[in-house]
Every structure is written in C-alpha cells, then in structure tokens.
C-alpha positions, 0 to 999 in steps of 0.5 A, a space after each residue: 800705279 805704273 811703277 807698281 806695274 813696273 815692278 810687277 813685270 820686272 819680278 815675272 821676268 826675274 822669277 821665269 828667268 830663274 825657273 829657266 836657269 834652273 832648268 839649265 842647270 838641271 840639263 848641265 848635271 844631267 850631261 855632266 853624269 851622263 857623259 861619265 856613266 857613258 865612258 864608265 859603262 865602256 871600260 870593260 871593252 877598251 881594257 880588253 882592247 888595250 891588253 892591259 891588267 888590272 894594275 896598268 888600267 888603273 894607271 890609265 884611269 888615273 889620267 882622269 882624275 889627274 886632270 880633275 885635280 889640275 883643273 879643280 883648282 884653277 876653275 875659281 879664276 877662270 869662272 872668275 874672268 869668263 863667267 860660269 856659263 862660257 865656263 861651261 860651255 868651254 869645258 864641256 867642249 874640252 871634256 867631249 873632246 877628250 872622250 872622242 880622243 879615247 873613241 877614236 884612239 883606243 885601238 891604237 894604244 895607251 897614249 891616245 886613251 891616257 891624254 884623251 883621259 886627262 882632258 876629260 878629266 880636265 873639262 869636267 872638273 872646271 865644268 862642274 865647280 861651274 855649274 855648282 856655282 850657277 846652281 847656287 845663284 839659282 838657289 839664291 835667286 829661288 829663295 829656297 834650297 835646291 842645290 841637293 836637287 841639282 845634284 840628284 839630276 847629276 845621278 839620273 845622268 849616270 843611271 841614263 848612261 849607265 844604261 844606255 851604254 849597257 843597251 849599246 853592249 848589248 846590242 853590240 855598237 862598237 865603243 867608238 861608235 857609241 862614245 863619239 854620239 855621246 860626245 857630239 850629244 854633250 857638246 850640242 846639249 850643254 852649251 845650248 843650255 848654259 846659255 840660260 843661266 843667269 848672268 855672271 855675278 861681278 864684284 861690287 864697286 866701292 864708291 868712289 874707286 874703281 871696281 876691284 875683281 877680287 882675286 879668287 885665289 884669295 879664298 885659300 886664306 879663309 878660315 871659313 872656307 878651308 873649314 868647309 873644305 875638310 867638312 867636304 872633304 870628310 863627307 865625300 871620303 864616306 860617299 866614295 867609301 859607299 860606292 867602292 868598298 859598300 858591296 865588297 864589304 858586305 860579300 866579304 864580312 858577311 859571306 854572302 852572295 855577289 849578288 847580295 852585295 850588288 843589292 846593297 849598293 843600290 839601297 845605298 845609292 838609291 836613298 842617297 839620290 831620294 835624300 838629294 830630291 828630298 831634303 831641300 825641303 828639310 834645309 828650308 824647314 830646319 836650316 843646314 846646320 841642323 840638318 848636316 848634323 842630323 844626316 851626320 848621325 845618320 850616316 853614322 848609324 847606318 855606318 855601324 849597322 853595316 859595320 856590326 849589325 850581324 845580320 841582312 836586314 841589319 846591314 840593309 837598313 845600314 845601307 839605306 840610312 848611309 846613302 840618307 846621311 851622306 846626301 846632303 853633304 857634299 852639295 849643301 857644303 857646295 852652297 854654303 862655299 857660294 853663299 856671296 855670290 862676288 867670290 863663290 867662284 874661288 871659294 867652290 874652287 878651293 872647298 871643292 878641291 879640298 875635298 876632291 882630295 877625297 876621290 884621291 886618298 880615300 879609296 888607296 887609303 880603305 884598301 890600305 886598311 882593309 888588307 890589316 883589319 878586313 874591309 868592314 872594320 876599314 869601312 868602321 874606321 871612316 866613321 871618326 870622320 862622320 863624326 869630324 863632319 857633325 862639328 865641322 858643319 858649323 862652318 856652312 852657316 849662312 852668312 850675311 848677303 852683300 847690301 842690296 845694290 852691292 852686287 850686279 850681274 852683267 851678262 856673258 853673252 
C-alpha cells in the first residue's frame, strides 16, 4: 500500500513536472519568434540609415543566416556537453547580445550591424535545435505529440513582434530604443524559462563498462537520419517558397491587386499555424507517417490550384490547403530525428542543418527559375519535391525506445 502511494507521488511529480517543461518550452519558441519578428519589423528604418540598396541589404542580411549555418551544425555537440537548457540559455544570451550590437551600432555603419547580425544568427540556430530537442522529450514524457504545437507558439512570437515593433514605428520609438528592450526582455525571459525544462538525457551505460558519450557527429553516418534531413529539407523548401515568393506569385501571375496578394499570404500562414495547433491530435489518431503523406498531397494540391487554378477563389483555397500541408513537416521530422532521447542532440543537429540548406538555396534557387518561367511556374516546379517528401516521410517511423532503466536524466543545474 505505501509503495503504491510511492508510485503515486512519484508520477504526480513527473506529470506536473512535464506540464511545466511544456510551459517552458512554449516561453522559449515564443521568444525565439518574438525576437526575429522584432528585428524583422525594423529593417526598413536601419536600411534607411545605413544608405544601402537592396543589393547590399541582402548582403547584410546574410550575416544572419551564415551564423545560423556555422551554428546548426555544431549545436549536437555543444547540447550533447551542456545540455539543452544551459544551450539555450547560453545562446539566447549570445543572440540578444547580438541584437544590442545591431540597436546600438547601426548608426555607425555596416560593420557593427553585419557582426551583430552573425551572432544573432548564430544564437539562434543553437538555440533553436536546443529547444526542439527539449520539445521532444516533452513530447516523449507527455505520452502524446505536441511537437507542431510548440512550433505554432514560435508563430505567435512573430505575430507579437511583428506587431509590437509595427506599434513602436507607429508611435516613433527610436530603433535603438525598441531592439535593446526586446533584447533585455529576451535575455531575462528565456533563461528564466529553460530552467524548467526537464533534465538532460545522458547516454546509457553498458553493464559492466564505463559509460561512453556518444559522439553526436556520429549522426551524419545514419541512413535514417540523412533520409529525414532531405524529408526536411524538401518540406522546408515549400514552407520558404510560400512565405517569399506566395504573394508575388499570385500579384504577378494573376494581375492582381498588391493587396490581394498580401491576403494570400495570410490564408497561407494562418492554415499552416491552425494545422500546427491542430494536427497533433491527428498524429496521435493516425500515426506520422500517414499523416505526412496526407499533408504531402495536400500541399500538392493547394500547390497546383495556385499554380493552375485560374481564378481567385481557386488560388484562395490553394493557398489554404498549402499552409495545412506544409504544417506538420518540419516539426514532426524534428520528432522524428529525437526519437531516442541518447543521440537527438546530434541527430536534430544533422537533420536540422540538411534542411536549413533550404533557407540557403531555395529562395536564389525559385528566383533563378522564375526569371525563365515566370514566378508561378517556378512555384509549380517545388511541387516534385512535395512529391520526394510523400516517400521520403517513411523515414520518421518510429523507432524502438531504449529499455526501460537504459536511459537516465541527471540534472543541469
């Protein structure tokens, strides 16, 4: 009767324990959007400041995702020595940092802005293969999928940056005012929360022999993880080809109002954030691979009726089935890559960076396409990779869970 009691007390504290690194991770995506949306809602003003064309912003811009690209790729060994909340608390530091460096320095030129840029770039690509591989051992200690969830959350930041810094222009609060509250903001807020997380998976000892780390770079050998980068990176490749080339391809190929196009957009990002708070519910019905598929097609479809569809409504309802069939990609994949809880730090690493190539290549790759075949036959020609990612989900099947005693968690703190 007392060990039953035990054992009562025990899961009560597990389960309130989860529900509060679920919370926390919640704060983190939240951050993570917020932050970018705050420096994206900015750009206009330090653009006008540093006298630049459009040429030489995107140049600048680039720093950011050439920090992102260096990080991405180390973030499996550095998650696998400090664990994934001093990850993250590290590196939101090293991304706020960043951002006060670009507040503070763009009125002094391009230098200050480019190198604040690259680390910002840099803190948030380990920060966000971090809180991924916590979300997945929220999700494992749930007992239910919430990953696409948490990834919802990381759109609600952008929506409150996003309007937040459209308030702060509106009412005329300098940029170096406004991004060094936002940075002070995230770097109280997202260590405060990562404490919460749950404990640092370690790697199972063999009986007998001392306990060996695996290497996390050991993940770029894996057939099944390289298979779920390119199902990564084929989903992300549509995602990116709806937030950068959906309106313009409508205004263009449709000869239609600017703000139509604008409209399009946010049908597209609306359904895709609806399916992340609502498909979970699906994955735990129907399983992930029958479900990718399902959204696969779907995106496909909604791909083609922007594509052909030849009239509003058409592309409307095109627009709305592509933000549902895109939605669960990207996070389930990231799930999938975590499924043992001893390597998802190198194997969210090395999914995560094949598919960030994405964010790389693919924007250049439509544009280079659409100056031959226009923007909505560039958009038409993505859909072969909607149809690579139908059979390359297959490779997010679950697998088999270490045995039970195999894994611990010892704390970080």
């Amino acid at each position: 009767m007392i060990g039953h009691s035990y054992q009562r007390a025990a899961s009560v504290a597990g389960s309130v324990q989860a529900r509060q690194a679920r919370n926390a991770v919640y704060t983190v995506f939240i951050g993570a959007g917020f932050i970018f949306a705050s420096w994206a809602s900015r750009i206009p003003q330090v653009r006008s400041e540093l006298r630049v064309t459009p040429g030489v912003l995107g140049l600048i811009l680039l720093c950011m995702a050439v920090g992102s690209a260096v990080a991405i790729p180390l973030s499996g060994v550095v998650i696998t020595r400090l664990g994934e909340a001093r990850t993250v608390t590290a590196m939101s530091l090293v991304g706020a940092a960043g951002l006060a460096i670009v507040a503070a320095g763009y009125r002094h030129g391009i230098p200050p802005v480019a190198a604040g840029l690259f680390l910002f770039g840099f803190g948030s690509g380990a920060w966000d293969v971090a809180m991924n591989v916590q979300g997945a051992a929220v999700e494992r200690a749930l007992g239910r999928a919430i990953m696409p969830k948490f990834h919802a959350g990381w759109s609600i930041g952008t929506v409150a940056g996003a309007g937040a810094g459209t308030a702060m222009v509106a009412v005329g609060v300098p940029v170096t005012a406004h991004l060094m509250a936002v940075a002070l903001a995230v770097a109280v807020a997202v260590p405060a929360a990562s404490r919460r997380f749950l404990p640092l998976t370690r790697a199972s000892a063999v009986p007998g022999k001392a306990r060996a780390r695996p290497s996390p770079l050991a993940a770029w050998a894996e057939t099944r993880t390289l298979a779920i980068g390119l199902f990564l990176l084929c989903v992300t490749v549509i995602e990116g080809a709806g937030n950068d080339w959906l309106s313009l391809g409508v205004i263009d190929g449709y000869h239609t109002a600017a703000a139509l196009g604008t409209v399009t957009l946010a049908i597209f990002l609306a359904a895709m954030t609806a399916g992340r708070w609502f498909g979970p519910g699906l994955i735990d019905a129907r399983g992930r691979i029958r479900v990718l598929r399902i959204s696969a097609a779907t995106a496909l479809t909604g791909l083609l009726l922007v594509a052909f569809g030849g009239f509003l409504p058409a592309v409307l309802t095109g627009a709305a089935l592509m933000g549902l069939g895109t939605s669960l990609g990207f996070p389930v994949g990231l799930s999938a890559a975590a499924d043992d809880p001893r390597y998802a730090a190198g194997r969210v690493a090395a999914a995560s960076s094949i598919g960030y190539v994405a964010f790389l290549a693919g924007p250049p790759a439509i544009g280079f396409v659409a100056d031959r075949v226009g923007v909505l036959n560039a958009l038409s020609v993505t859909g072969v990779l909607l149809a690579a990612a139908f059979f390359l989900c297959r490779a997010t099947a679950p697998i088999s869970q270490p045995a039970c005693g195999a894994d611990t968690r010892s704390h970080q703190d």
